[in-house]
C-alpha positions as CSV (number, residue, x, y, z in Angstrom):
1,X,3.6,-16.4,-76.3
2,X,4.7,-19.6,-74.9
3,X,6.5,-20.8,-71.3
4,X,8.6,-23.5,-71.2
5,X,10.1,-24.3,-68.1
6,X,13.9,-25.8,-68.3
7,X,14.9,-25.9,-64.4
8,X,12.8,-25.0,-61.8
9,X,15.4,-25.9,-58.6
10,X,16.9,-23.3,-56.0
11,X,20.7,-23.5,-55.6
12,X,21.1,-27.3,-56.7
13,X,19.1,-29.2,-59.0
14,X,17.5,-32.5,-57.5
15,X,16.9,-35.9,-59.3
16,X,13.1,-34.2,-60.9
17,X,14.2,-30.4,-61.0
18,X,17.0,-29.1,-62.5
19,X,18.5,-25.4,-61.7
20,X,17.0,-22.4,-63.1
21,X,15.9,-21.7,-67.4
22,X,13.1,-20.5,-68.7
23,X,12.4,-20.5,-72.6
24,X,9.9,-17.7,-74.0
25,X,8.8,-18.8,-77.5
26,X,7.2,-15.3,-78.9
27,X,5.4,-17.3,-81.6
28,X,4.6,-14.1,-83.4
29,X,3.2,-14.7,-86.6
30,X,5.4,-12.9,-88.8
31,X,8.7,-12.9,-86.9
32,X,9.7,-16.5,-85.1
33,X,11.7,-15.9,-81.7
34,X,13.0,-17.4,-79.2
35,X,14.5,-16.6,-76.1
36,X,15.8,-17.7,-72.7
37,X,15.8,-16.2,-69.4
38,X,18.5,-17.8,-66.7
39,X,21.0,-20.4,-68.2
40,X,21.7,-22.5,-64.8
41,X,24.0,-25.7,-65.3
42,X,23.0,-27.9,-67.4
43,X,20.3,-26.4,-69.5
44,X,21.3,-27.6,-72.9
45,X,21.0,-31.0,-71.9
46,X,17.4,-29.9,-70.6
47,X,16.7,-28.5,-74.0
48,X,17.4,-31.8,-75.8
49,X,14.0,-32.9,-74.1
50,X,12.5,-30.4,-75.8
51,X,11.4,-29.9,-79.9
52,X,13.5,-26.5,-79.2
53,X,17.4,-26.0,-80.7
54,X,20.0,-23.4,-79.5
55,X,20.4,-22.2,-83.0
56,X,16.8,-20.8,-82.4
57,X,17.6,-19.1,-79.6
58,X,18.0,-15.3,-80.3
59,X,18.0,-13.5,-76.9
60,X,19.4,-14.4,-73.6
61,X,18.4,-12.6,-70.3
62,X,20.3,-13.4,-67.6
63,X,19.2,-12.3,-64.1
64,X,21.8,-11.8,-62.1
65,X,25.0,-14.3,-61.6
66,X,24.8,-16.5,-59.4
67,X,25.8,-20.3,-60.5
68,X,22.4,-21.4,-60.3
69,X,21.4,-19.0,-63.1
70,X,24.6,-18.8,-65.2
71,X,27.2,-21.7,-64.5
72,X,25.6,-23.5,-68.4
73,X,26.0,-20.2,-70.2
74,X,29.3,-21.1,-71.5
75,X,28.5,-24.2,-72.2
76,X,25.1,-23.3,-74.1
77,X,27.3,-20.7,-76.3
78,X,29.9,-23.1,-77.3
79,X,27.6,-25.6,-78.2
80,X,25.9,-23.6,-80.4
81,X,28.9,-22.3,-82.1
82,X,30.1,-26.2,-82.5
83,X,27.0,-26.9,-84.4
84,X,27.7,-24.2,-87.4
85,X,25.1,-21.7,-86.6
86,X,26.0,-18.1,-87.7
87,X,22.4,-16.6,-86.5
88,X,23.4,-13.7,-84.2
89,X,22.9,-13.7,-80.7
90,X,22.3,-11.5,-78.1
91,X,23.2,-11.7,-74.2
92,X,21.7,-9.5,-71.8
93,X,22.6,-9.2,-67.9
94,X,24.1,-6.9,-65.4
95,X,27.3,-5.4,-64.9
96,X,30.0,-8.6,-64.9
97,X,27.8,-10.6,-67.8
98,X,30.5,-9.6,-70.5
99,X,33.5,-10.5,-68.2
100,X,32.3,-13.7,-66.8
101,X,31.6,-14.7,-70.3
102,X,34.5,-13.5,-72.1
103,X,37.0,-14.7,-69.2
104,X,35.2,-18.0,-69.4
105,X,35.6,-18.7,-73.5
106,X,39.3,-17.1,-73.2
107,X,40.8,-19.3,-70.6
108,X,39.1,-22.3,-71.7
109,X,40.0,-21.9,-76.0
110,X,36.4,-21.3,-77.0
111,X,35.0,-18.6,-79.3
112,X,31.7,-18.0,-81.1
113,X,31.5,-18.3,-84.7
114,X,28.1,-16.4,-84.8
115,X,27.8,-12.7,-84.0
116,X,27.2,-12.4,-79.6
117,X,26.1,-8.8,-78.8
118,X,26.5,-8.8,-74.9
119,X,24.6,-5.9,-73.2
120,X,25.3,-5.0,-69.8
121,X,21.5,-3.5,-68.2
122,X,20.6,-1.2,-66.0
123,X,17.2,-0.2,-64.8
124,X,14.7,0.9,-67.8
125,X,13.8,-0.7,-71.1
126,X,16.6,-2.8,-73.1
127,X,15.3,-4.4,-75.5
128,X,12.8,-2.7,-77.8
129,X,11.2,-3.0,-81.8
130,X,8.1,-3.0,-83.3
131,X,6.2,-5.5,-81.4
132,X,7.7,-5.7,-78.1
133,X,10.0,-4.1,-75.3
134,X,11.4,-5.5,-72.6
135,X,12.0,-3.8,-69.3
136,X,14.4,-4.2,-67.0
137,X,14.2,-3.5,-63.1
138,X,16.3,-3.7,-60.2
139,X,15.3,-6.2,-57.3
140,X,16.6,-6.7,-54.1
141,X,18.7,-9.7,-53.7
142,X,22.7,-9.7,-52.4
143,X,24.3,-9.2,-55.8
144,X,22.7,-6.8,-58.8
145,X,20.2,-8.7,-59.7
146,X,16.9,-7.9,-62.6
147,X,13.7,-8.7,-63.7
148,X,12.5,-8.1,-67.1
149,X,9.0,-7.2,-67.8
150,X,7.7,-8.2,-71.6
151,X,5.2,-6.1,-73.3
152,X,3.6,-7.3,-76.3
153,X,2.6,-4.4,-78.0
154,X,-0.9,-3.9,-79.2
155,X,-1.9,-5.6,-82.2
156,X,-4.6,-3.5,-84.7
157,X,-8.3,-4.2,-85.0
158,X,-9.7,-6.0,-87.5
159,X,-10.7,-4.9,-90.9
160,X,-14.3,-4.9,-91.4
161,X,-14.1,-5.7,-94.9
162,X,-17.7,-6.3,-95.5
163,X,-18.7,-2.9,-94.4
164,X,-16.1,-1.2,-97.3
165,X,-17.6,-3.8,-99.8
166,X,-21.4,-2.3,-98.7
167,X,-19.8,1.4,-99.0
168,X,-18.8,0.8,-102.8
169,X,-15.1,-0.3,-101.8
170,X,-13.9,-3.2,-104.5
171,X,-11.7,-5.6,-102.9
172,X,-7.5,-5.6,-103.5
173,X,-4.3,-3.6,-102.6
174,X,-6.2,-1.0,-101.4
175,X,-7.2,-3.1,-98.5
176,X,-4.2,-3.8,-97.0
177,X,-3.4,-0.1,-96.6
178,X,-7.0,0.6,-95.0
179,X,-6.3,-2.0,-92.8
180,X,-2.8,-0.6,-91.6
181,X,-5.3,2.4,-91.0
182,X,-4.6,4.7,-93.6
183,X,-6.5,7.2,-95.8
184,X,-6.7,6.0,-99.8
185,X,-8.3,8.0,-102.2
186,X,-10.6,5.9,-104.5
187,X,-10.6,6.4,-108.3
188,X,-14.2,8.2,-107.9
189,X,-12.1,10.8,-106.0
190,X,-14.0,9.4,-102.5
191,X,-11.6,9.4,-99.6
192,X,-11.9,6.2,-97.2
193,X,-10.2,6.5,-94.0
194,X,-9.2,3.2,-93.1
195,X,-9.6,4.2,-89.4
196,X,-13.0,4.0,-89.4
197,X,-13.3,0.6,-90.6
198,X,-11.0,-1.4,-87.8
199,X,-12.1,-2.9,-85.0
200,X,-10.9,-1.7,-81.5
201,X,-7.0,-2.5,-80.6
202,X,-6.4,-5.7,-79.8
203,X,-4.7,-5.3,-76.2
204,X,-0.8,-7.1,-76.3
205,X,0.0,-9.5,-73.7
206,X,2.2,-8.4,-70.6
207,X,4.8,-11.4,-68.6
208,X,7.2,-10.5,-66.0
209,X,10.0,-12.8,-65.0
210,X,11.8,-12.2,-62.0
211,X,15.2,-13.1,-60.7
212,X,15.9,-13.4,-57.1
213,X,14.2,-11.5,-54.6
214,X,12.9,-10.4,-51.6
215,X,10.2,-8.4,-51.2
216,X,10.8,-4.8,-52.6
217,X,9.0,-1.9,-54.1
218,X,10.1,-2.0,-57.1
219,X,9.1,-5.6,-57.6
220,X,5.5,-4.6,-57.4
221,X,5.9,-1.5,-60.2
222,X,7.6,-4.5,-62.4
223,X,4.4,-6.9,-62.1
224,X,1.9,-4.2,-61.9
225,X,-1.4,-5.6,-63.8
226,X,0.7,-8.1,-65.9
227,X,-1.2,-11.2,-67.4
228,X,1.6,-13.8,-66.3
229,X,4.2,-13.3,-63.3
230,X,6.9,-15.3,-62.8
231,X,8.2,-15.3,-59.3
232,X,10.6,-17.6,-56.6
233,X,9.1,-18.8,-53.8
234,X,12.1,-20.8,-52.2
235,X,10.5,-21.6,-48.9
236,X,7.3,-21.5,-47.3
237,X,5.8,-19.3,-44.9
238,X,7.3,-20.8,-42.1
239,X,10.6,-20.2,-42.9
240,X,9.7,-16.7,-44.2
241,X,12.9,-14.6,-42.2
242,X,15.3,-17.2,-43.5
243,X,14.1,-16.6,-46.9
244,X,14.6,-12.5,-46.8
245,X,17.7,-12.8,-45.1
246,X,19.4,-14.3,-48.4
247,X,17.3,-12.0,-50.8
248,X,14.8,-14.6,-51.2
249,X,10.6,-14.7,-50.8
250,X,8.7,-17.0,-49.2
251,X,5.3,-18.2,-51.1
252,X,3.0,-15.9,-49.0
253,X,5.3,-13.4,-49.9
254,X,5.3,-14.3,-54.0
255,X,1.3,-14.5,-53.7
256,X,0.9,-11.1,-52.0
257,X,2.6,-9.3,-54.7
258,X,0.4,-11.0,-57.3
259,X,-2.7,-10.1,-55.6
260,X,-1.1,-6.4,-54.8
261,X,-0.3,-6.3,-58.6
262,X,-3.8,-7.2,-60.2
263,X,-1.5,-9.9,-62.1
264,X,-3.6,-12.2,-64.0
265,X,-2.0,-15.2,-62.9
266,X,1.3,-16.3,-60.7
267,X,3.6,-19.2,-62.0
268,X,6.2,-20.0,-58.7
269,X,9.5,-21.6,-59.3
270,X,13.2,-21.9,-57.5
271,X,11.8,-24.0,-55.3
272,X,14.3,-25.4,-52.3
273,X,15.8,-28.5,-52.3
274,X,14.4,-29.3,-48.9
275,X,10.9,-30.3,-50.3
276,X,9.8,-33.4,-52.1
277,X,6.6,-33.8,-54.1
278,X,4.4,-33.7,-51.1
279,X,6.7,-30.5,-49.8
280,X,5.6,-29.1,-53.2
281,X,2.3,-29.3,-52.5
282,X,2.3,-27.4,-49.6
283,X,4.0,-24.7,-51.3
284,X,1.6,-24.2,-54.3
285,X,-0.9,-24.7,-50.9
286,X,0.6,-21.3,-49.3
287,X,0.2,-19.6,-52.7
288,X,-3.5,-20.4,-53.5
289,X,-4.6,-19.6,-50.2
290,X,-3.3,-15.5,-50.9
291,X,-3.5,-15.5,-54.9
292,X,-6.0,-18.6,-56.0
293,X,-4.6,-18.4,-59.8
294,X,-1.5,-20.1,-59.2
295,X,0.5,-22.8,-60.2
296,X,3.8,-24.3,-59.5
297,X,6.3,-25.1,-62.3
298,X,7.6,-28.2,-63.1
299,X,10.5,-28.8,-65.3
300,X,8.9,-29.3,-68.5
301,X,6.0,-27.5,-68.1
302,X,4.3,-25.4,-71.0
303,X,2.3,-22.1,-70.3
304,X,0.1,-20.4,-72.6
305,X,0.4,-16.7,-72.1
């Protein structure tokens, strides 16, 4: 899985930061998928920097609605239509996603000529197929407001191929079912179990993207031992009150529930306004001193996960 960071700006964007989007590219090797957490004004012009398309996009997760998160989800959706795709699409957020998005194509003559699926989410798993499922979680911010917690699922071992070759095993079809695990009989009448010829699981990667928050909770069940968190940290330690009296977290804060999580590693983003580059890098400052593996987005920036 891939990170790609769209807006990384609280409230406003600024002349290097644009509001909040986050792409997610699955890049799973038998099922391409993209999709995009937060749509905050102007992310389709963000995307044209990008190799990425909204034709590709096949998920949207929206956090909760405030502008900075939503205001270029129209926007995003008509454009896409306008450029002929029929792929399907589907848009997930809390209660109010369907009617802000509805009212906002009605009164202003658009439509979608490509299936949308909106999903209004509650607390639990929304999303779910063979290879991943998102969860969702409550957070605690002054409207309803989610994060989503993405589990790759495990992938199976490896076939040891070489052992079945040793054991008499001839190469071909038969393979492919030992390696999905399962018992063939051989035309001697010996019976392989393909389960004892794989490699141990390969463990699936876990990412968490949060909306808005202050500290909560439930915020540390959602990023509990994750291999990539995703978390605000608006304004620094300093200003640490200011930040939970508007449901926000303060780096310290964002760096303590890493640490408290066993997360893996912490990417911070919505970052205020109020701080230029060298701002910045007291931010990202706060963060290492509590949770060392951490790094602070830029617009643009790409993330293995």
């Amino acid at each position: 899985m891939e990170l790609i960071f769209l807006g990384t700006s609280a409230g406003v964007p600024t002349r290097s930061r644009n509001v909040t989007a986050i792409l997610l590219d699955l890049q799973h090797p038998t099922r391409a998928g993209l999709w995009l957490f937060d749509c905050g004004e102007g992310t389709q012009h963000q995307l044209l920097h990008t190799p990425y398309h909204p034709g590709k996009l096949d998920k949207i997760f929206i956090t909760h609605l405030h502008g900075d998160h939503v205001f270029g989800l129209p926007g995003l959706l008509c454009s896409r239509s306008m450029a002929g795709n029929v792929n399907p699409l589907t848009l997930y957020g809390p209660a109010g996603i369907r009617e802000f998005t509805e009212t906002a194509l009605r009164l202003s003559g658009s439509w979608t000529d490509y299936p949308l699926e909106i999903v209004e989410v509650n607390e639990g798993v929304v999303f779910e197929n063979e290879h991943y499922t998102v969860t969702a979680g409550a957070l605690n911010h002054p409207v309803e407001c989610y994060g989503y917690r993405i589990e790759e699922h495990d992938k199976p071992g490896a076939l040891d191929a070489a052992a079945l070759i040793a054991d008499g095993v001839k190469p071909g079809p038969l393979f492919q079912r030992l390696k999905h695990g399962d018992t063939v009989t051989l035309e001697d009448g010996r019976i392989v179990n393909g389960q004892n010829y794989l490699s141990a699981p390969q463990p699936g990667k876990t990412l968490v993207i949060f909306g808005d928050t202050a500290p909560c909770p439930a915020a540390l069940a959602l990023a509990r031992h994750a291999d990539v968190i995703v978390h605000e940290a608006t304004l620094e330690a300093a200003m640490e009150e200011k930040a939970n009296r508007r449901g926000h977290s303060s780096t310290r804060q964002a760096a303590q529930l890493a640490r408290d999580a066993s997360a893996g590693k912490l990417l911070v983003t919505h970052v205020s306004s109020r701080y230029d580059a060298q701002g910045c890098e007291l931010l990202l400052k706060e963060c290492q001193e509590v949770f060392p593996e951490c790094e602070l987005a830029q617009d643009f920036m790409q993330v293995y996960v």
